[in-house]
N, C-alpha and C positions, 0 to 999 in steps of 0.2 A: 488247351488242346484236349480232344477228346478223349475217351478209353481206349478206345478200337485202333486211334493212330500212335498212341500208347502203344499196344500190344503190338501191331505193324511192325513200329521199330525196335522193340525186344525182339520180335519173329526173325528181322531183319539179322540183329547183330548175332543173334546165337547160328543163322544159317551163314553168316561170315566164320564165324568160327567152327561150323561143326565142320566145311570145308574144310578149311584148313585141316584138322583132327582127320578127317578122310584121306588128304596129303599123303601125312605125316602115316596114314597106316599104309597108305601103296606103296609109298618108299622103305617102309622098314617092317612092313609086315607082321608089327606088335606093339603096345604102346607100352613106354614108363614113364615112370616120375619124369626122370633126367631129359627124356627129349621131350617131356609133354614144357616141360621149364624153358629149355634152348628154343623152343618153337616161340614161345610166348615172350621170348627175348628179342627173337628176331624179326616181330611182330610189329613190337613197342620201336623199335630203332625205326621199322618201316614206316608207323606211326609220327614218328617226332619227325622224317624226313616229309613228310605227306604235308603235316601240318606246317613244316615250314616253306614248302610248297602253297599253301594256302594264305599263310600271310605275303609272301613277296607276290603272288600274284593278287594281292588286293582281293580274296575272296572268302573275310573272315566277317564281313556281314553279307556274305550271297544271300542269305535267308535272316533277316531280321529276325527275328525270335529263336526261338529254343526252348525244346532240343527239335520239333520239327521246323518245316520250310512253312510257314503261312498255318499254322496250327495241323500243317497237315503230316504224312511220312517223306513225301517226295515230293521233288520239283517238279514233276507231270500233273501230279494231280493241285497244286498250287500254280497250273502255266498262267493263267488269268492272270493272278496278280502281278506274278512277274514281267508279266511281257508290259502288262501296264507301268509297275515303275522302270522297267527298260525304255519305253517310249518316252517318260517324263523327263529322264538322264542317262541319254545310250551310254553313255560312261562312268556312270556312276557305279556305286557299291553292289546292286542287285540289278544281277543281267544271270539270263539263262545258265551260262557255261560257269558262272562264279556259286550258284546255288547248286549246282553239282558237284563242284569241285569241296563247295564248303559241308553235303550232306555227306557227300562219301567218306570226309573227313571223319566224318562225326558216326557212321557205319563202321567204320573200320576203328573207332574208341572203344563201340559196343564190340566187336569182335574183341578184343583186346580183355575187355571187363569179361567178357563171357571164359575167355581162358581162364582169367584166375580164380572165376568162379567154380572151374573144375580145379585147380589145382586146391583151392583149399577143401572143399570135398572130399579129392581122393585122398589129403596128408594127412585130415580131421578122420577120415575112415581107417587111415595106415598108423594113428599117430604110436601107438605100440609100436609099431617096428620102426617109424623113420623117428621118432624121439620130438621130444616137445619147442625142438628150437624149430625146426623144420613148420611146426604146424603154426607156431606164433610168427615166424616170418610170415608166412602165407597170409595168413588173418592181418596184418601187419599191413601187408601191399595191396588185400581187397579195401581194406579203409583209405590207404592211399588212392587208389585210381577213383573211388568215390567222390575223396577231394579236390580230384583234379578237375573229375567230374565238372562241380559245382565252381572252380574255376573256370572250365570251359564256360559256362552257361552264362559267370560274370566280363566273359568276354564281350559279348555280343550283348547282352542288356545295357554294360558299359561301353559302347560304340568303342572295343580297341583299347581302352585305357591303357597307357603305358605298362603302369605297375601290375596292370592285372594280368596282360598280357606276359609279360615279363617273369613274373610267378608263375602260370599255367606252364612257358617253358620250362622252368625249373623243376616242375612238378613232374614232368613229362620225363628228365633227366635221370631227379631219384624213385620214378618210378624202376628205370633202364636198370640202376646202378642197386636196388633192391632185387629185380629179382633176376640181375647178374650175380649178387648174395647169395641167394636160393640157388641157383645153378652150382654153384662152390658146393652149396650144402650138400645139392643130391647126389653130385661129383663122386664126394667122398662116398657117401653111400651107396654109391652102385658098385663102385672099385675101392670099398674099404680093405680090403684081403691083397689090396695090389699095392698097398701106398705104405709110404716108411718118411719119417722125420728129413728135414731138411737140412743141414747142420753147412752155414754159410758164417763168417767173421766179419760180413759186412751187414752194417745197419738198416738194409734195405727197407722196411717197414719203417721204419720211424722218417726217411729221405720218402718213400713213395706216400705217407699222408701226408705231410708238407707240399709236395706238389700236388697234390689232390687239392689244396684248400689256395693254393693259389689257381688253380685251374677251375675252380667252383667259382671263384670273385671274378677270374676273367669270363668267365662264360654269361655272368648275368651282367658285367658292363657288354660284352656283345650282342645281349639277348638286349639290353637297354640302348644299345645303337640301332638294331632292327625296328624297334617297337616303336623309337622315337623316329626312322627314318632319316641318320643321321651319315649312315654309311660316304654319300657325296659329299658331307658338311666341309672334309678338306679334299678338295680333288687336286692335289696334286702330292705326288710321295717321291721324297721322305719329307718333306717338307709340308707344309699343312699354308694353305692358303698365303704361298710366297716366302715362309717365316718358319723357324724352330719352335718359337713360340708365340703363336697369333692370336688375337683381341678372344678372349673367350668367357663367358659368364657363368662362373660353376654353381653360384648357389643355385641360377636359373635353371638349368638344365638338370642337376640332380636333386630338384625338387618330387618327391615320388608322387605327391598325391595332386595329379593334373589333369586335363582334359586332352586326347591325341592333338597334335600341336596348338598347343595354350601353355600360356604361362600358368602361373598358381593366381595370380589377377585376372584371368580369363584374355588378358591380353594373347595377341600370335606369338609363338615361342620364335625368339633372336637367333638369327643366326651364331651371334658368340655363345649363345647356349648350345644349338647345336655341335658346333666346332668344341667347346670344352666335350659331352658327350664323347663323340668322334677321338678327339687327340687323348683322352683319357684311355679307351680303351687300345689307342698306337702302342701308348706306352706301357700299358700292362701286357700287349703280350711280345716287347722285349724279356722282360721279367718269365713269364712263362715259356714262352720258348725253351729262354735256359735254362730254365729248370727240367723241361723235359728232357732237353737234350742230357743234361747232370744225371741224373735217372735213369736212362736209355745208356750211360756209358757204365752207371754202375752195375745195373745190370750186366753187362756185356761180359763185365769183370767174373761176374759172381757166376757168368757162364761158364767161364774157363776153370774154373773150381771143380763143379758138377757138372760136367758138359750130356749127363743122361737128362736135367729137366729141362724145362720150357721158358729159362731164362733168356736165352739168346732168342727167343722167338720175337717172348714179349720188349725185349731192347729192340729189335728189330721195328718191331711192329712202332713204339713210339718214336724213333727216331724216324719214320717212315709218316706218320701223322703229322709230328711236329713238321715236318718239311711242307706237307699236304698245307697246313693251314697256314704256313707263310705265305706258300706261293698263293692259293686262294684268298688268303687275307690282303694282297697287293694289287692282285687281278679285277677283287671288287673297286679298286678305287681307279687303277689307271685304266680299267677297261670298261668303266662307268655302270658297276653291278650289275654284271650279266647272270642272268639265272641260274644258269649251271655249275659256275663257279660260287654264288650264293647256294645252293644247293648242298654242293661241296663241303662249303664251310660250314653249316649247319652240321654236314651228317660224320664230316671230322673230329667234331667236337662231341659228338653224340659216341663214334668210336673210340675218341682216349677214354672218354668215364668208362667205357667199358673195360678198356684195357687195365687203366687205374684200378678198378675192382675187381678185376683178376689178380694183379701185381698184389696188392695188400693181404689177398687172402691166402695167398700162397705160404703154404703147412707143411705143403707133403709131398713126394715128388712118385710118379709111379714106374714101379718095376715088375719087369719080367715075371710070370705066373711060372 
């Protein structure tokens, strides 16, 4: 790809985000730390729901290469190519509306990268006063999205790879849930003069990373039923193709290093591979469920304690997901993955990490000036 469509798409992503940053000063007529953070939070959630938008609508090779469409910035100035492989296979991977759907994707990565490139800026300029945890997160999450970066790009060179696939969401996740961290940090620093100790008898921290770590193993067996296109593998519920427990091949299917449906012999991936996939992740999120809901009640407890913090919010708020992602977790199978409710379930599970890295970091609770 050349310089110039090079430069293009830097031009492109920094005027996605300087947007934004324009937003964010009509509405609030000043910028800080703390919202320039919550913006670039709310950004990345946008992002991971975008991008999961991009895989279920099959438009994560609109454009063959990377990080432009046909070495170019944009699908206009690549239309030639594309209308040509649209005419070879009106159905295939690369059609007009998938090369949009898949650059914008990748616009709205740079807008994202362009944030935290101001956040670390202004924290490496402020680090006197905001302190050095604050500036090594930052630096921290610009290496992150880098990474994620060079995931994305092994996206699409690896036509979809399961595991690459798979990873790039996870990436996408602990980006969320880092600089949901950073948001905690600048929290405190903008209303340090307002906050005082929390003092609760319940072991909340040590019950909310435990579900944390079941809630991480179930999200990449779901990110592993996307990627493999496994969601149908048992269509019918609760039962799985007639049976509690139906014919299914696990070494097959959780074999990581394969080709999008290939076995590790290059052979077609088995349906009992798929169906293990599938029924694997049924039953972990029995397991997860209750443990949210276990979490959300102790919270609730630990409301009635302190009823001035934001524990009843957040019990509220995961008991209010966890339900989100039953019903959407159901709906993909008997309502034969409808978009929306894929949607859904993507951006549910995109909102507990968030809540979860709220939950854990809670110190402090704030009071009255």
């Amino acid at each position: 790809m050349s310089l110039i469509a090079w430069i293009q798409l830097l031009l492109i992503g920094a005027a996605i985000g300087a947007v934004l940053l324009l937003i964010m000063w009509w509405k609030f007529k000043k910028f800080t730390f703390h919202r320039l953070v919550l913006l670039t939070v709310f950004f990345t959630f946008d992002l991971i729901l975008f991008g999961a938008f991009t895989r279920l609508s099959d438009s994560g090779l609109g454009c063959p290469d990377w990080p432009g469409c046909y070495g170019v910035s944009n699908p206009m100035a690549a239309l030639a190519q594309i209308r040509e492989a649209e005419s070879l296979m009106p159905t295939g991977p690369v059609t007009l509306s998938k090369a949009w759907i898949e650059m914008l994707h990748r616009y709205f990565a740079m807008g994202v990268g362009f944030l935290i490139i101001i956040i670390v800026a202004w924290s490496w300029m402020k680090k006197q006063v905001m302190g050095a945890k604050i500036t090594s997160t930052s630096i921290g999450i610009l290496i992150l999205v880098c990474v994620q970066g060079g995931f994305g790009a092994w996206t699409v060179t690896l036509n979809l790879q399961p595991v690459i696939v798979t990873i790039h969401l996870m990436l996408a996740l602990t980006l969320l849930s880092a600089l949901t961290y950073l948001s905690s940090l600048s929290a405190r620093l903008e209303n340090h003069s307002y906050l005082r100790p929390i003092k609760t008898a319940v072991p909340f921290k040590k019950i909310a990373w435990i579900v944390l770590a079941i809630l991480t193993l179930q999200i990449f067996l779901g990110g592993w039923v996307s990627t493999n296109y496994a969601v149908l593998a048992c269509d019918d519920f609760p039962l799985c193709h007639g049976a509690w427990y139906p014919a299914m091949n696990f070494s097959e299917g959780f074999t990581l290093w394969r080709e999008l449906g290939k076995a590790a012999d290059g052979d077609h991936l088995s349906i009992e591979a798929l169906r293990a996939i599938h029924w694997t992740h049924r039953v972990g999120a029995i397991f997860a469920v209750a443990a949210v809901f276990y979490l959300a009640f102790k919270l609730w407890l630990i409301s009635k304690e302190n009823p001035t913090t934001a524990f009843k919010f957040w019990a509220i708020a995961l008991f209010g997901l966890g339900l989100l992602q039953t019903i959407t977790g159901m709906s993909n199978i008997i309502l034969d993955w409808p978009l929306f409710a894929a949607l859904l379930h993507t951006g549910g599970a995109a909102a507990m990490v968030f809540v979860m890295i709220r939950v854990v970091n809670i110190d402090h609770e704030r009071v009255s000036s």
